[in-house]
C-alpha positions as CSV (number, residue, x, y, z in Angstrom):
1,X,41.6,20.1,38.1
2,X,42.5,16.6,37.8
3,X,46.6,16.6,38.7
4,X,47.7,13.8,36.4
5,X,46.3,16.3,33.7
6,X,48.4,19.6,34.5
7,X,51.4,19.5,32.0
8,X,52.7,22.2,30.0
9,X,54.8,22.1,26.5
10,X,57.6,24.3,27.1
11,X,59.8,25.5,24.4
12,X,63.5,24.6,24.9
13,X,65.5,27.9,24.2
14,X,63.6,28.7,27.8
15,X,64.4,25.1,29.4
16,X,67.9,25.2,27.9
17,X,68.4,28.7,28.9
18,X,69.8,30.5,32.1
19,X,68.0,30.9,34.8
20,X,67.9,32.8,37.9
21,X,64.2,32.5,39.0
22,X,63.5,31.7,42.1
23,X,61.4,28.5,43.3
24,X,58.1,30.8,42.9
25,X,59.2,32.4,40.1
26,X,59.5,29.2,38.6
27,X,56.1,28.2,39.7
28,X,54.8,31.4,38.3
29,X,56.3,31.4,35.3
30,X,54.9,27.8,34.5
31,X,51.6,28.3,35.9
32,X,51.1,31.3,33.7
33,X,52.6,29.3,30.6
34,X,50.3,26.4,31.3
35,X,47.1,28.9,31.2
36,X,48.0,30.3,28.2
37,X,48.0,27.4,26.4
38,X,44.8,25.3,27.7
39,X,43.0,28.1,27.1
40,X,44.8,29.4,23.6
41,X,45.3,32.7,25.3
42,X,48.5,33.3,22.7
43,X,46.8,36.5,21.2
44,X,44.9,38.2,23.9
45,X,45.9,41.4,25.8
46,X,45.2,40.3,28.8
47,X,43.6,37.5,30.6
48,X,42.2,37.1,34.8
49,X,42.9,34.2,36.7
50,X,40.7,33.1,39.8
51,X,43.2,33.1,43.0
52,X,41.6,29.6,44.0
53,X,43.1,28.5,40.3
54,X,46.7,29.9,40.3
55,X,47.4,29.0,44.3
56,X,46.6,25.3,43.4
57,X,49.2,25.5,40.4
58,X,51.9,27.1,42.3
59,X,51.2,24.2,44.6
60,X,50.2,26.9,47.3
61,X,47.2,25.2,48.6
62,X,49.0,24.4,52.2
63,X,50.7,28.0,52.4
64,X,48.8,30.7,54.7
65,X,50.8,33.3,53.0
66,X,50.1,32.8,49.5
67,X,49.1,35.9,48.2
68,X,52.6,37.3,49.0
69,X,54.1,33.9,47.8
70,X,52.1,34.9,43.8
71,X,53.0,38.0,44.2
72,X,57.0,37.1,44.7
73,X,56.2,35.1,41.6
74,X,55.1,37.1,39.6
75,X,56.6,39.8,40.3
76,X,59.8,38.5,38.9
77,X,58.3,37.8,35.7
78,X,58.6,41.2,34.7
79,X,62.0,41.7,35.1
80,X,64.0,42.0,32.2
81,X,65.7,38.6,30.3
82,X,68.2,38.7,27.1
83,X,68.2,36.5,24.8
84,X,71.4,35.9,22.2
85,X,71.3,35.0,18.5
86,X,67.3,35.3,19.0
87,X,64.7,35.0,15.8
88,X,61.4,36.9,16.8
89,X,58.4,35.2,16.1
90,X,56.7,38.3,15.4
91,X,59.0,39.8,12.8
92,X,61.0,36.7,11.7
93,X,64.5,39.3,12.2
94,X,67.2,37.4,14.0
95,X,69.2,39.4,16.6
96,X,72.2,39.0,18.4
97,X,70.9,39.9,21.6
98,X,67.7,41.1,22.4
99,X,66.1,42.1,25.9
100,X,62.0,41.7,27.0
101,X,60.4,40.5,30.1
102,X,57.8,37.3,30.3
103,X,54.9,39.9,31.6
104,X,54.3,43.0,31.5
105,X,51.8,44.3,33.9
106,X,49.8,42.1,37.1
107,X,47.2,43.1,39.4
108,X,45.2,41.7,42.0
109,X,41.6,42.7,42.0
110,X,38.2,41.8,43.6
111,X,35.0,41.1,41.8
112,X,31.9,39.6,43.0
113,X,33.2,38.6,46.7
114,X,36.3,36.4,44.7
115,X,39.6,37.3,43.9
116,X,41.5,37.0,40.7
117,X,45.0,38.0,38.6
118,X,44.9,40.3,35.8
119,X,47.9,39.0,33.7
120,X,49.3,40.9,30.7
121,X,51.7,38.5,29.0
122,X,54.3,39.7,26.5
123,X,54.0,39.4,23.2
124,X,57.1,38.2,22.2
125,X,57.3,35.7,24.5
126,X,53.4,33.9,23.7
127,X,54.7,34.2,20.2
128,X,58.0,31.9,21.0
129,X,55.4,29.7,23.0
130,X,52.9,29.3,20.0
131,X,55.4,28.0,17.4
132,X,54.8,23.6,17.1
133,X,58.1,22.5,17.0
134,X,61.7,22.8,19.7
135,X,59.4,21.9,23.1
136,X,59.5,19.6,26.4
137,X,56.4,18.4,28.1
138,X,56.6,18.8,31.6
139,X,54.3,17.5,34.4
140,X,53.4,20.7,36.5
141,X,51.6,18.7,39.2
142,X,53.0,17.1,41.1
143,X,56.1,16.7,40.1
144,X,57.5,20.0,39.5
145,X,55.5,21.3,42.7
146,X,57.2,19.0,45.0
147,X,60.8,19.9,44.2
148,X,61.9,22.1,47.3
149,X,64.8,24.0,44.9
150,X,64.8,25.7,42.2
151,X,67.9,24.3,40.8
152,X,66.5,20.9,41.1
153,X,63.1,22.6,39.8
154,X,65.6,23.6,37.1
155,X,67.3,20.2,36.4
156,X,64.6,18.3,36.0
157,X,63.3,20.6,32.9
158,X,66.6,20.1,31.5
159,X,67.1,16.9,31.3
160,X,63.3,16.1,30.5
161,X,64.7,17.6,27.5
162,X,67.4,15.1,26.6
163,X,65.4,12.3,27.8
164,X,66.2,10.5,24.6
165,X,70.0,10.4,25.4
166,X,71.7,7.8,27.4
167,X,74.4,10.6,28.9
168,X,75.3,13.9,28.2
169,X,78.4,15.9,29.1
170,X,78.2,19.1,30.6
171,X,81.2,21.8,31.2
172,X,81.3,23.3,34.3
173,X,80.8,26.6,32.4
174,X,77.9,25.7,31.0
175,X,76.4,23.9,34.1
176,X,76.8,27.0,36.1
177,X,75.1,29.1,33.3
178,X,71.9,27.5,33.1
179,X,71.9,27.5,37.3
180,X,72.7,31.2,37.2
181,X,75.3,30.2,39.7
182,X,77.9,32.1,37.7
183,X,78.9,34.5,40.4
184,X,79.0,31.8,43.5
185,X,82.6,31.4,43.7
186,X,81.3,28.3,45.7
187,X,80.9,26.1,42.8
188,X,84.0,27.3,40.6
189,X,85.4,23.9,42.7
190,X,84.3,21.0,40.7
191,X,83.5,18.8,44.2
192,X,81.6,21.5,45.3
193,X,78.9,21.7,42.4
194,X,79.3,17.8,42.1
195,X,78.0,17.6,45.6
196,X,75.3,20.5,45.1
197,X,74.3,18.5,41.6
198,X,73.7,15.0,43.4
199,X,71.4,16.6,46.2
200,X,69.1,17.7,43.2
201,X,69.6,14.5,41.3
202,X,68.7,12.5,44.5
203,X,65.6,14.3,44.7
204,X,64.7,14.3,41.4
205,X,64.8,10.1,41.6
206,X,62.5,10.2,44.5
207,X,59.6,12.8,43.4
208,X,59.3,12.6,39.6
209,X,59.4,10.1,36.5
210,X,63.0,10.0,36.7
211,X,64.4,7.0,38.3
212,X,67.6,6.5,36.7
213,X,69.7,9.8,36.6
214,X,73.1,9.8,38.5
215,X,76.4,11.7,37.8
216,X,79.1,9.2,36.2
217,X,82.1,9.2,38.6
218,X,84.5,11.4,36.1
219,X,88.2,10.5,34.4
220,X,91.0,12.3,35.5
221,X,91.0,14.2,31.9
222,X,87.2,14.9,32.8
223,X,88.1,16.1,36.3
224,X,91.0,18.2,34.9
225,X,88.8,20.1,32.3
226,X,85.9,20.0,34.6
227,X,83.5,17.9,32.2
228,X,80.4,16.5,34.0
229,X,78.6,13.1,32.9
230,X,75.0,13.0,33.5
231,X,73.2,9.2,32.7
232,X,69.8,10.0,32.0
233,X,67.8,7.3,30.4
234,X,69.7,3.7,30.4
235,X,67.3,2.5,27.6
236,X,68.8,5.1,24.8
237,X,71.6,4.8,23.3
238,X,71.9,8.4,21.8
239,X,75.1,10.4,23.6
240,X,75.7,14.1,23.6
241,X,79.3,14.9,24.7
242,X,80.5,17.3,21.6
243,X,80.6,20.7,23.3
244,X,80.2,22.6,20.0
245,X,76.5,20.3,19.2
246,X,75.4,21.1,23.2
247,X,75.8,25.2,21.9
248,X,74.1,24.5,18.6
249,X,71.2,22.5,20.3
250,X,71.0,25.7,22.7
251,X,71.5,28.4,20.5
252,X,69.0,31.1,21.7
253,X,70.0,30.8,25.7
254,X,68.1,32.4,28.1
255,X,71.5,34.7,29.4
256,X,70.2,36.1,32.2
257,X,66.5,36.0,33.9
């Protein structure tokens, strides 16, 4: 596999969403969305995976412990996720909140003297992936892969997806969601996430596409309401700092995974 070619088109109710992956998890979950779609896998039951394959796109090729590192992985793709104000694909029914998982069954099995995963992907979710419109292209390798955190593994999915805007405000709410940081009591102080936000951001301008993305130094009425100002791309001039549009544009939010 040629690296510049590993990207993935990742629907934005799941890069909008909350998230509580962990680093592999994220790496698992992406490395099992990008299969799926190279190989139009949208409608099978299952599908097997060489090891050689999947520890290269959870950028595991230098870890001696990988097999337990896929395993963590993976394992937390089957746990459960809701989903609020969700239309299935499958049925066209909108719900108010529904609850599934990303997998539902992996296993590791030996064939021919080489190892491979048996995935079984849920339905639901490869139907949400299959729809052509509401997506982010990511770059999978290298630049997701060399992000050492999953919140700055998180961040830079996020604002991939607003990479049209020139800034966009965030609450502090609202930050916190999509971080899955909503019980740290840490980060209910608006210095400490600011300072947990620019570690990611700083690494995000070394390690991928983004060169540009810095947290605006806040007003005192931002400060008071805790309101976050994120530049993202100098060259737009599209702004996003209407709290009611940011919940429209991420209406189906990932609540918990």
């Amino acid at each position: 596999m040629r690296k510049k070619e590993i990207t993935i088109h990742k629907k934005n109710e799941i890069v909008r969403g909350g998230d509580k992956l962990s680093l592999m998890g994220k790496r698992a979950l992406n490395s099992v969305y990008y299969l799926i779609q190279k190989n139009n896998l949208y409608d099978v039951y299952k599908f097997k995976v060489r090891f050689s394959v999947l520890r290269e796109l959870m950028g595991l090729n230098e870890n001696n412990d990988y097999v337990d590192r896929m395993k963590e992985g993976l394992r937390e793709l089957m746990e459960t996720i809701e989903l609020n104000n969700w239309t299935n694909p499958l049925d066209g029914v909108t719900y108010n909140w529904y609850a599934t998982r990303f997998i539902n069954e992996v296993n590791f099995k030996k064939e021919n003297d080489e190892w491979f995963a048996i995935i079984e992907p849920n339905r639901t979710i490869t139907g949400l992936m299959k729809l052509k419109e509401n997506f982010t292209e990511l770059q999978l390798i290298p630049a997701m892969n060399k992000l050492r955190t999953k919140y700055a593994m998180k961040l830079y999915e996020f604002f991939k997806s607003f990479e049209k805007f020139r800034y966009i405000d965030l609450p502090q709410d609202y930050i916190l969601r999509i971080l899955g940081l909503q019980d740290v009591k840490t980060y209910n102080s608006y210095y400490e996430l600011k300072r947990l936000l620019e570690r990611q951001i700083k690494e995000l301008n070394k390690k991928t596409e983004f060169e540009h993305l810095k947290l605006i130094e806040p007003t005192k009425e931002m400060k008071k309401e805790k309101i976050y100002r994120f530049l993202i791309n100098p060259k737009a001039k599209k702004i996003l700092k209407d709290r009611k549009k940011i919940e429209e544009m991420t209406a189906s939010l990932f609540k918990r995974f």
